[in-house]
KENU-566295 format. One record per residue (C-alpha): residue number from 1; x, y, z negated. Coordinates in nm, 2 decimals, always signed. Each point is the difference from the previous one (the first is absolute). Example, Ala and Ser with C-alpha at 12.3 -4.5 7.8 and 13.67 -1.06 7.14 Angstrom:
% KENU-566295
{1; {+1.23; -0.45; -0.78}}
{2; {+0.14; +0.34; +0.07}}
This chain:
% KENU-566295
{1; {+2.53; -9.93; -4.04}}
{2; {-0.32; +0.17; +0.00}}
{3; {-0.02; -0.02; -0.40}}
{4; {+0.33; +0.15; +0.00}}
{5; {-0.12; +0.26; +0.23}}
{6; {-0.30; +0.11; -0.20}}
{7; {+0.20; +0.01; -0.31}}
{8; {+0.29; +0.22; +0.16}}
{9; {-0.27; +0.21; +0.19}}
{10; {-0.26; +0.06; -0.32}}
{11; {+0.36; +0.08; -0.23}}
{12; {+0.08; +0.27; +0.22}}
{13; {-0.35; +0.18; +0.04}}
{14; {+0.01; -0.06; -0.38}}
{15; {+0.30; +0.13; -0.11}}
{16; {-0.01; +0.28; +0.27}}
{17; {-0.33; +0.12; -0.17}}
{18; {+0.11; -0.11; -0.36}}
{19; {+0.32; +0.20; +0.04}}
{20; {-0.16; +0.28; +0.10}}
{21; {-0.27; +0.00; -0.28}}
{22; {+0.28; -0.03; -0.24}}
{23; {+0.22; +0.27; +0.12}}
{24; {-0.30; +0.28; +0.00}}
{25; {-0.10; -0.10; -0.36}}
{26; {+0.36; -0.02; -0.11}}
{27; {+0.02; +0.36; +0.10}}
{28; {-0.32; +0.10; -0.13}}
{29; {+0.07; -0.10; -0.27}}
{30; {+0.32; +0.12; -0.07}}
{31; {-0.17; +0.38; +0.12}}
{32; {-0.24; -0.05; -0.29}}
{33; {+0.27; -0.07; -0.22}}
{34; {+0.17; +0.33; +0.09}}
{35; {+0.30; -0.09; +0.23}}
{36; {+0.10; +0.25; +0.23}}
{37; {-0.20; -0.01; +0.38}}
{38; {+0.41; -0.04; +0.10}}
{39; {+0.09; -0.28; -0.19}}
{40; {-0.37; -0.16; +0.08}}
{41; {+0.04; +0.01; +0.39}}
{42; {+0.37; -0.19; +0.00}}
{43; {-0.20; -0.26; -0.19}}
{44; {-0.26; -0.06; +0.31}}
{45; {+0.28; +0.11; +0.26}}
{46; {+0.27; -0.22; -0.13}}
{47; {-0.13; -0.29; -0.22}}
{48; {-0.34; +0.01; +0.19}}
{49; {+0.19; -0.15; +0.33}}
{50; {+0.18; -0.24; -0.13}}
{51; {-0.24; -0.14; -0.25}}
{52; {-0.11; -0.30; +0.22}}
{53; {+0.33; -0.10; +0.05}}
{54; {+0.13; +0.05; -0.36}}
{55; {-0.29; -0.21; -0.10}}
{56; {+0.06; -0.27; +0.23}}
{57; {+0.38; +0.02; -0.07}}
{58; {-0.12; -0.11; -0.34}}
{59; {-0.23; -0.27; +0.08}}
{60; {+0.26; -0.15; +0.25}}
{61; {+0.25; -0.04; -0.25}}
{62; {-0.17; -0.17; -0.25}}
{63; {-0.16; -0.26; +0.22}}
{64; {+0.37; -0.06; +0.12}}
{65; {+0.00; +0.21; +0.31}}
{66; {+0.26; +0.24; -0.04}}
{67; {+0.10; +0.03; +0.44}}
{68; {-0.38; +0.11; +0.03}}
{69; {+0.07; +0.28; -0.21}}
{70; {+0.33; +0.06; +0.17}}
{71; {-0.14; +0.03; +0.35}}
{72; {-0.32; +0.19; -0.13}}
{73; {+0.24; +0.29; -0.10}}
{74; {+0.22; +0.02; +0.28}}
{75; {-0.27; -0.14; +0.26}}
{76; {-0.18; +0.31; -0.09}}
{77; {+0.22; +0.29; +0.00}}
{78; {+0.14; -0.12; +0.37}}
{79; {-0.40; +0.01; +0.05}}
{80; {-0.02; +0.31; -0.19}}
{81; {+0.20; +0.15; +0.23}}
{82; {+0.01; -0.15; +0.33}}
{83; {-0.38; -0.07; +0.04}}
{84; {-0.16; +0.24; -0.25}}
{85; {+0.18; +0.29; +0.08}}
{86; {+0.09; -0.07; +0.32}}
{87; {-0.34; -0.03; +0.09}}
{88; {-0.12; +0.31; -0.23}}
{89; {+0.31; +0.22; +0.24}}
{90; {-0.20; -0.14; +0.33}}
{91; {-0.31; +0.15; -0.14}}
{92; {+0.20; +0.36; -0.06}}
{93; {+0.33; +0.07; +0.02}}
{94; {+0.15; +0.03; -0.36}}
{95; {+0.11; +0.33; -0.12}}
{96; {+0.25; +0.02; -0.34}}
{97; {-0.06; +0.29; -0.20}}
{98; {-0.02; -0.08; -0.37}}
{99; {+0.31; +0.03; -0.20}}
{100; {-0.10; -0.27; -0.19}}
{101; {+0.01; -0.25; +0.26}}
{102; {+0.34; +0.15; +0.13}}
{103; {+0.15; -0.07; -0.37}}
{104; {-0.19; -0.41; -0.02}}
{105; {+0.09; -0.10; +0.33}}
{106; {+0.38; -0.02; -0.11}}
{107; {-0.07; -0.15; -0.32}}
{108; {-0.20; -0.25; +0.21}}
{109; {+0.27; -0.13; +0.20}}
{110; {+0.24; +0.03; -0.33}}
{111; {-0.23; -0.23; -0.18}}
{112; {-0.03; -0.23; +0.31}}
{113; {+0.36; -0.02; -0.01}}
{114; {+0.00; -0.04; -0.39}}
{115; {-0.20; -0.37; +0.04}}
{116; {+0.20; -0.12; +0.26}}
{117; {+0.30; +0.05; -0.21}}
{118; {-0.20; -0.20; -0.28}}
{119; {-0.05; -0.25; +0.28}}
{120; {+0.32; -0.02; +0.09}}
{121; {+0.08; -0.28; -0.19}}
{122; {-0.24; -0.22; +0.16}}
{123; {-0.27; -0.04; -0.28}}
{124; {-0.27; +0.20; -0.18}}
{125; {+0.10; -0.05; -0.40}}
{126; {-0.24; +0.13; -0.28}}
{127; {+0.24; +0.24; -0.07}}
{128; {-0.01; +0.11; +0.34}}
{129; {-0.38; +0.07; -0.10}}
{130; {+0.06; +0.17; -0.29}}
{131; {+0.21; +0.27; +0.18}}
{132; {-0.25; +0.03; +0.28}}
{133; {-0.29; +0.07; -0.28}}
{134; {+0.19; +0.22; -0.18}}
{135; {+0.11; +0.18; +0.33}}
{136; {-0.41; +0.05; +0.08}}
{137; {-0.04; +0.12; -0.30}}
{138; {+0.26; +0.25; +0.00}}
{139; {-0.05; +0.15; +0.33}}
{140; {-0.41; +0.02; -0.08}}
{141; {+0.14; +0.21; -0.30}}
{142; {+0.19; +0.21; +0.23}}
{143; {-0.26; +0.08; +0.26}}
{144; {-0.23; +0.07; -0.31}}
{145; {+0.22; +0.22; -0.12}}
{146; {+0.09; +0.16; +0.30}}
{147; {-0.38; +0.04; +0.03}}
{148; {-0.05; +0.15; -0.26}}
{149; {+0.27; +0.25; +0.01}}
{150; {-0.09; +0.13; +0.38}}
{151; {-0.33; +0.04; -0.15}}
{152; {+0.00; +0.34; +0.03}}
{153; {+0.12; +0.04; +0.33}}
{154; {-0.23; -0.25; +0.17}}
{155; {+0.13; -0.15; +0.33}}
{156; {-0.21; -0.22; +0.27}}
{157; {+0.08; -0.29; -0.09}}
{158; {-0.11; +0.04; -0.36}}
{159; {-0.34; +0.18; +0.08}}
{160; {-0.09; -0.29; +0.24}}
{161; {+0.11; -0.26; -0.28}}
{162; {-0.28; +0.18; -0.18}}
{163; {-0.22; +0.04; +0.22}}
{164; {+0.01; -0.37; -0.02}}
{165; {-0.13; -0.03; -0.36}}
{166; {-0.34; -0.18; -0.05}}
{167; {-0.30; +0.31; -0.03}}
{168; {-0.29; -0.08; -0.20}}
{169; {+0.04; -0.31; -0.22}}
{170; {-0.16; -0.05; -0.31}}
{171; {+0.21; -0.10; -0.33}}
{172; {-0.18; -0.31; +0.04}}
{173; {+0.02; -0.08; +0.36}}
{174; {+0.36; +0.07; -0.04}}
{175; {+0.05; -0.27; -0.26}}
{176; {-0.23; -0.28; +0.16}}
{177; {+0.24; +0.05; +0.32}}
{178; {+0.28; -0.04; -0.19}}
{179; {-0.13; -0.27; -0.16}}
{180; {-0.15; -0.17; +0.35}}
{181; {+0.34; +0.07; +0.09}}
{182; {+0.18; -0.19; -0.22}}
{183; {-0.22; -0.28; +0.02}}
{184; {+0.01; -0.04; +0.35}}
{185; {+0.35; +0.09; +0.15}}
{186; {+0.11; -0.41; -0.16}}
{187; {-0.27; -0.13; +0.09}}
{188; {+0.01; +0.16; +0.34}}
{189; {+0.38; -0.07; +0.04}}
{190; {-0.04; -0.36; -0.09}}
{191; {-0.20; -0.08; +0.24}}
{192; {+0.20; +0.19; +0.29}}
{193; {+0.34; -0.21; -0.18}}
{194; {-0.20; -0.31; +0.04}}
{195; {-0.10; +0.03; +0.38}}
{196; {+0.32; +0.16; +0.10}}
{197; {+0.22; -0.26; -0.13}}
{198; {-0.25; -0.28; +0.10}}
{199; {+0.01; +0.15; +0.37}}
{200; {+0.35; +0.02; -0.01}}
{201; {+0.07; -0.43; -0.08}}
{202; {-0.28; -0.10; +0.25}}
{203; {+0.19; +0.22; +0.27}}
{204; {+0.36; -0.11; -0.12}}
{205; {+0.08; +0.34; -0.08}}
{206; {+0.21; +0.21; -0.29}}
{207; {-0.19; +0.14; -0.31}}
{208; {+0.27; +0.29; +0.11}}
{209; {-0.17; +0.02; +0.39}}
{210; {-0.37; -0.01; -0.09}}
{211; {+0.16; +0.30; -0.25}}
{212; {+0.13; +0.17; +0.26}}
{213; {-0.27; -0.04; +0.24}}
{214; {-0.36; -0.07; -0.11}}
{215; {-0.01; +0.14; -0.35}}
{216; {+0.23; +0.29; +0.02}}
{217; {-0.28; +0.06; +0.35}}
{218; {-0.28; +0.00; -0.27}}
{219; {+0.13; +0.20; -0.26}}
{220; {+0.09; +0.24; +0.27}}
{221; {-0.32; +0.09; +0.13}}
{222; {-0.08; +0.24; -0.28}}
{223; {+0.26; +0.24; +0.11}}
{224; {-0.07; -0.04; +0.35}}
{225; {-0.36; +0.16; -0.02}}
{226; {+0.14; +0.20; -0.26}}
{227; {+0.28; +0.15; +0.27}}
{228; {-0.24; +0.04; +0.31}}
{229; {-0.20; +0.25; -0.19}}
{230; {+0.25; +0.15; -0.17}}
{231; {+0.18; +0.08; +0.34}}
{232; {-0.34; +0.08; +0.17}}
{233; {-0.05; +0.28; -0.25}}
{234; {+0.34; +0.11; +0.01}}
{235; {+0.13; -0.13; -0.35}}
{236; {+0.32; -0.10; +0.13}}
{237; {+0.21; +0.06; -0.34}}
{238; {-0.29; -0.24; -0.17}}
{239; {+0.05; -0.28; +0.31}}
{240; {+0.32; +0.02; -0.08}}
{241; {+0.03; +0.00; -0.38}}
{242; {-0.20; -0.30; +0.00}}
{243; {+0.20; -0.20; +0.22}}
{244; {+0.33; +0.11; -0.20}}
{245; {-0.17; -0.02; -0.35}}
{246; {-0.14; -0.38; +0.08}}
{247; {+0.35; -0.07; +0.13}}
{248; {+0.13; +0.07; -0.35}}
{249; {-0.25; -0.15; -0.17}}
{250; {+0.06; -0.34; +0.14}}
{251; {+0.37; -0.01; +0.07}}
{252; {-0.01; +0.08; -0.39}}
{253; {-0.31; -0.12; -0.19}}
{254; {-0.06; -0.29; +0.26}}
{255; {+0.33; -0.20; +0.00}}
{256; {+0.04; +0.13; -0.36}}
{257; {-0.31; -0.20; -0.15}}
{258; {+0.04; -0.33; +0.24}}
{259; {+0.35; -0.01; -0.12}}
{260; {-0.04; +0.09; -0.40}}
{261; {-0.26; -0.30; +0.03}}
{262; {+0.19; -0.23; +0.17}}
{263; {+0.37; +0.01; +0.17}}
{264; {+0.04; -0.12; +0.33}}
{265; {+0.26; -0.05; +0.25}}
{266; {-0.03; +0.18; +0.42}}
{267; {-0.04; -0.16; +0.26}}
{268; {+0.29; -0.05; +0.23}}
{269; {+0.05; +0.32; +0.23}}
{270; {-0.27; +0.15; -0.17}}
{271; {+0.21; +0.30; -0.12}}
{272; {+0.15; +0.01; +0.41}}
{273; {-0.34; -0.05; +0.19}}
{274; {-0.31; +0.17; -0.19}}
{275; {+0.14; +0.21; -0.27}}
{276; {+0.25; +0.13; +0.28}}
{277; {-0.29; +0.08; +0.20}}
{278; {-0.21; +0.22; -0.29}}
{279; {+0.33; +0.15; -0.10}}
{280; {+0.02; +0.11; +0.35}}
{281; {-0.30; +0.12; +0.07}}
{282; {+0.02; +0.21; -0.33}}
{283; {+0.31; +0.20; +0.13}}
{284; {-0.14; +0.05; +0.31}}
{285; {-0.36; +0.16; -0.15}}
{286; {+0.30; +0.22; -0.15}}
{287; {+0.13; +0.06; +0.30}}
{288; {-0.24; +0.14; +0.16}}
{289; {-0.12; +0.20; -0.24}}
{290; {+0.31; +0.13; -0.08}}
{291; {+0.00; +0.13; +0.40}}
{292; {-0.36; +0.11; -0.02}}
{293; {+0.09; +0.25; -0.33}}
{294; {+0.27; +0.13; +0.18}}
{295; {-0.14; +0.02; +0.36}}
{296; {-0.37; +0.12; -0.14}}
{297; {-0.15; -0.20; +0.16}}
{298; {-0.26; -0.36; -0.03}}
{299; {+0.14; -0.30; +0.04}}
{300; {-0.10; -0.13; +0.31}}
{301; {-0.25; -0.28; +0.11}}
{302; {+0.27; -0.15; +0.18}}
{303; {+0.15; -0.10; -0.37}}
{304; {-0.33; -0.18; -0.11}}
{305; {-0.01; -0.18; +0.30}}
{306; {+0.34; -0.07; -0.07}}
{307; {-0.08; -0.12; -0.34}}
{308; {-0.29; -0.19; +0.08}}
{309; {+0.19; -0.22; +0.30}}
{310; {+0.27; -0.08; -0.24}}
{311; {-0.29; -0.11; -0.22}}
{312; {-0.16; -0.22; +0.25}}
{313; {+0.32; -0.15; +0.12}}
{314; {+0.11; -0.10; -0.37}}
{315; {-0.35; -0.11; -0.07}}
{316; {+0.01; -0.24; +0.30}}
{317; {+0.38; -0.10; -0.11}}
{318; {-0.12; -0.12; -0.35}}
{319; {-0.26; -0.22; +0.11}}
{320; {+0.24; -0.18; +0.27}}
{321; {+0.21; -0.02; -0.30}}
{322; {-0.30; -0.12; -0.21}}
């Protein structure tokens, strides 16, 4: 148990750090290659967030492990939700001001909607994959292009997405990250795989529960820190882009790569209990924003604490379910 432990626990700093390496000299890079600051900042915003998990996704899947990929996706948009930004609106009410955001939170809950309906039929085929990949794709090209075209007419969501863009790297630091990066994300994920999966047989639990719990926890943490200080400085339209853009991310690139590697079948009530519960919590995060745009007003604490209960209680449920 403690091996498994050390290698779940050193996987996560890892990947955390390697991810994070990779995504600055990704952008870097592509900033010295001449693609628009736009363009540059959905690359850390939106790939950035859900590079651990897309890389784990992977890594899963090839060592037979498809249901840890599954419950790393969904595990952490219910966390990316309930506990990161529940917490981040207990720090400082959220207020909804971008346009942006206004137009992704729809699409959001359409593409949350769009899975299940590829779920529906109780099994993840590698065609199934292939639509979700293609799906990311697409709706990067559309937010580039959007980008690009409200690049005249800046709003704040945009200038904070570029405000995000690495400052003062070298051509060559900006290749050896990407390189480190590369490197290490496998190597990193690997070893989280290996102690996640190990953890969950000497417990008697599903690769789909240590998923939803333990892993999707870890990969979660990122955006955590990244919220608190984004709502402690009053970037709520950058809180919140993350949180939708990682969302996206995962319900599309996540489930798309586990499942173009290997197809895999639910588990039973899967679609009713957990997926019910992130679809849920996505239409409510709509909800209330859709009342704070038209009362002008924050959301209120009282909704992250709401959040965060409903976290804690399904949290506690899983691991009675084990």
């Amino acid at each position: 148990m403690i091996e498994a432990l050390a290698f779940l626990i050193v996987g996560l700093v890892l990947l955390v750090y390697a991810a994070d390496k990779f995504v600055m000299g990704a952008a870097a890079t592509a900033s010295y290659l001449g693609v628009s600051s736009m363009v540059v900042g959905l690359i850390v915003i939106g790939f950035g967030t859900s590079a651990p998990e897309m890389v784990i996704s992977a890594i899963a899947a090839l060592q037979g492990n498809p249901g840890l990929a599954l419950g790393n996706a969904v595990g952490s948009n219910t966390t990316n939700i309930a506990l990161v930004l529940g917490v981040g609106i207990i720090v400082s009410p959220l207020m909804i001001g971008s346009n942006t955001v206004k137009r992704e939170m729809p699409i959001l809950l359409l593409v949350t909607l769009f899975v299940m309906l590829l779920m529906w039929d109780g099994e993840q085929t590698r065609l199934d994959g292939a639509i979700l990949i293609t799906s990311m794709f697409a709706m990067t090209l559309w937010m580039a292009w959007l980008g690009l075209k409200q690049s005249k007419n800046k709003d704040n969501l945009q200038k904070e997405f570029e405000a995000e863009l690495p400052q003062d790297v070298s051509k060559k630091a900006a290749w050896l990250w990407l390189l480190f990066g590369m490197i290490m994300l496998p190597v990193a994920s690997h070893s989280m795989v290996h102690g996640a999966t190990t953890i969950a047989q000497m417990l008697g639990m599903t690769d789909v529960v240590i998923g939803l719990t333990v892993v999707a926890l870890g990969t979660s943490l990122p955006e955590l820190s990244a919220t608190i200080a984004c709502m402690k400085k009053k970037e709520y339209d950058l809180a919140l882009g993350n949180i939708v853009g990682s969302n996206m991310f995962n319900l599309l690139g996540v489930l798309g790569i586990s499942a173009s590697i290997k197809a895999y079948k639910l588990p039973e009530n899967f679609l009713a209990t957990d997926y019910f519960l992130m679809l849920n919590l996505t239409l409510a995060l709509l909800l209330f924003s859709m009342f704070s745009v038209a009362r002008k007003k924050p959301i209120p604490r009282a909704a992250g604490y709401f959040f965060v209960i409903i976290y804690c209680v399904y949290m506690f449920w899983l691991f009675k379910r084990g």
